[in-house]
C-alpha positions in Angstrom: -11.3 15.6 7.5 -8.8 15.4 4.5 -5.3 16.3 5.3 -3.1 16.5 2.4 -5.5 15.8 -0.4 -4.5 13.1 -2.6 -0.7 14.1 -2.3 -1.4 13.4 1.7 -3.3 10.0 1.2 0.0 9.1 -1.2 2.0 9.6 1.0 0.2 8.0 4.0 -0.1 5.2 2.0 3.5 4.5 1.6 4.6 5.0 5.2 1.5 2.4 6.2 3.4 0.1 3.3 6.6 0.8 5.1 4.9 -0.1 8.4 3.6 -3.3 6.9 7.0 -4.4 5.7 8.3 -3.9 8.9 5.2 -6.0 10.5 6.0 -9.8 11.6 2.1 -10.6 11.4 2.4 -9.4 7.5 2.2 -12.6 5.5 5.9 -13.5 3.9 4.5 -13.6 0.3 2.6 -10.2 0.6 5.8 -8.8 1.5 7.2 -10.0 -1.8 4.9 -8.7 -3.8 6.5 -5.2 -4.4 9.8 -6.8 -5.0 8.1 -8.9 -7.8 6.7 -5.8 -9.5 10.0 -3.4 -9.2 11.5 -6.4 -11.0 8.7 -6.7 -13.5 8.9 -2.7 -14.0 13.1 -3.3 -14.5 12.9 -6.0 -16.8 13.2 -5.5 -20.6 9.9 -8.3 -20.9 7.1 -6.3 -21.1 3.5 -7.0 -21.8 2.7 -4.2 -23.7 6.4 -3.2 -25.8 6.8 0.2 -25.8 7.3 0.3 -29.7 3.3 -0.7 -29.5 2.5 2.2 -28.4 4.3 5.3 -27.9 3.3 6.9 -24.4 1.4 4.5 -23.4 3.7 1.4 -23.0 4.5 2.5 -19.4 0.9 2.4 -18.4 0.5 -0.8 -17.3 3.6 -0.8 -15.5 2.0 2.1 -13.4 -1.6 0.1 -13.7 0.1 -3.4 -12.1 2.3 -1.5 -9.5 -0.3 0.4 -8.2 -2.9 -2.6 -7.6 0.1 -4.4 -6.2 0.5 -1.8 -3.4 -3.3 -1.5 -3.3 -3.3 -5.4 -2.7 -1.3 -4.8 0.0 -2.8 -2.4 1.8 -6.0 -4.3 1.7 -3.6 -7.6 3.3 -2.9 -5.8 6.1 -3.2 -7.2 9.3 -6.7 -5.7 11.7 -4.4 -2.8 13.2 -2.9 -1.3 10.3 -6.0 -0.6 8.8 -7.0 1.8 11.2 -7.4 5.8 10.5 -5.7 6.4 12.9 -2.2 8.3 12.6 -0.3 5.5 14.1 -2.4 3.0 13.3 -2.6 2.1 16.8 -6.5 0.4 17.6 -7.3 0.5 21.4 -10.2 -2.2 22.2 -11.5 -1.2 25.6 -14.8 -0.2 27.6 -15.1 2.8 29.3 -17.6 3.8 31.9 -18.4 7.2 32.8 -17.5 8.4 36.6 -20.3 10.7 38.4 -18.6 13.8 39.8 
């Protein structure tokens, strides 16, 4: 089922990348990540200047911040990848009772 459409997956999408910020089993360096690329995004170095192309110039800002978050998304640890709401995974067995 699709809740939300793509505004819903956005938006799932950052509260599982607030969730994995907030996780001690998330690597320390994919946790930097994001920082890097707001900085990136802040500077005045750019890759592509905006004078280069008008429109365009903010394009791969968007392009590098979005694979960033992608990247870590993909990083997280077994349980946040789950569909889950919570992200919760429950590894059991189960047997069925006769009434």
């Amino acid at each position: 089922m699709n809740r939300g459409g793509t505004l819903g997956r956005v938006v799932r999408d950052l509260w599982r990348i607030w969730r994995l910020w907030r996780d001690p089993r998330t690597p320390g360096w994919a946790k930097v990540l994001p920082l890097l690329v707001l900085l990136y995004v802040l500077s005045p170095i750019d890759f592509m200047p905006d004078l280069m192309i008008p429109g365009l110039a903010s394009l791969d800002d968007l392009v590098l911040a979005l694979l960033t978050l992608r990247l870590l998304l993909d990083l997280a640890p077994p349980a946040e990848r789950s569909s889950s709401p919570r992200g919760e995974v429950i590894d059991a067995t189960y047997r069925v009772l006769e009434e």
